[in-house]
C-alpha positions in Angstrom: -5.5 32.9 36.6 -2.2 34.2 35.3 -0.3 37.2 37.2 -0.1 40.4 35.1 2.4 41.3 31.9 4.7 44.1 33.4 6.7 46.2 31.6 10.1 48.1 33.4 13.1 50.2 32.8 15.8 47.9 32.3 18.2 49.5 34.8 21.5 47.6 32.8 23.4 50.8 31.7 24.7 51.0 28.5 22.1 48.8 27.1 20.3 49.3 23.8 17.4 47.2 25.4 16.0 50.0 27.9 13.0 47.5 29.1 12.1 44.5 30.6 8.8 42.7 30.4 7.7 40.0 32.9 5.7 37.6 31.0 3.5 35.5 33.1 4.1 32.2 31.4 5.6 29.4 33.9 6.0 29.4 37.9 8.4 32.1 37.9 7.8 33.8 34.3 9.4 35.1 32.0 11.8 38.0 31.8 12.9 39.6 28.5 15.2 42.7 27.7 13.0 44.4 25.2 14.1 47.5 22.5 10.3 48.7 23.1 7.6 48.3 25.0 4.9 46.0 24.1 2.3 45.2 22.8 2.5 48.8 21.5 3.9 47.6 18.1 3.7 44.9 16.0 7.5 43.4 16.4 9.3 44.1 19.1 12.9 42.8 19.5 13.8 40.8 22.8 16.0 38.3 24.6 16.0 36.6 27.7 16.7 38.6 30.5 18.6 37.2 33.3 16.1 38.1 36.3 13.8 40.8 37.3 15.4 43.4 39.5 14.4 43.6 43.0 13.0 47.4 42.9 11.6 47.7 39.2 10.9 51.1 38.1 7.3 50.5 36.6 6.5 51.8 33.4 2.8 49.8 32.8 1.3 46.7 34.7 -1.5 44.8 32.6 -4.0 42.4 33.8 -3.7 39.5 31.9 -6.6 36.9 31.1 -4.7 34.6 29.3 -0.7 33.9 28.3 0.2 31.1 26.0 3.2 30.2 23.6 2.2 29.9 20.0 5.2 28.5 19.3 9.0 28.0 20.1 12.7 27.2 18.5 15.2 26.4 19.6 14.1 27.0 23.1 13.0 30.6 22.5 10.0 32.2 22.1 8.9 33.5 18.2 5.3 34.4 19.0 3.1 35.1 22.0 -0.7 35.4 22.0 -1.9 37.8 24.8 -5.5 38.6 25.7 -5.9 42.2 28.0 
């Protein structure tokens, strides 16, 4: 059972990437700097993030059912498949 998708203010200043997501894909997950939170939209623009902070200001927690890559280039994710 995965851990749940968690979406927080980025607390970078200056950044045009205001949130982080914490993807539960892996042992550790995943961390992206996001433009918006997701899955509110159809696109949403993100890179890797280099960690999670250690006091996140939560803006949503999700349970998560399932978490899997569709597919990846280059090392970096194009598309994620969620199930809430």
């Amino acid at each position: 059972m995965p851990g749940d998708f968690v979406i927080a203010r980025n607390p970078e200043e200056g950044t045009t990437l205001p949130y982080l997501l914490r993807i539960p894909l892996g042992s550790d997950g995943i961390v992206l700097k996001s433009k918006e939170t997701w899955p509110r939209t159809g696109k949403v623009y993100c890179h890797r993030a280099v960690g999670w902070p250690r006091e996140p200001e939560i803006v949503e927690q999700l349970p998560v059912r399932s978490c899997v890559p569709l597919s990846s280039v280059g090392g970096s994710m194009t598309s994620l498949r969620h199930l809430l």
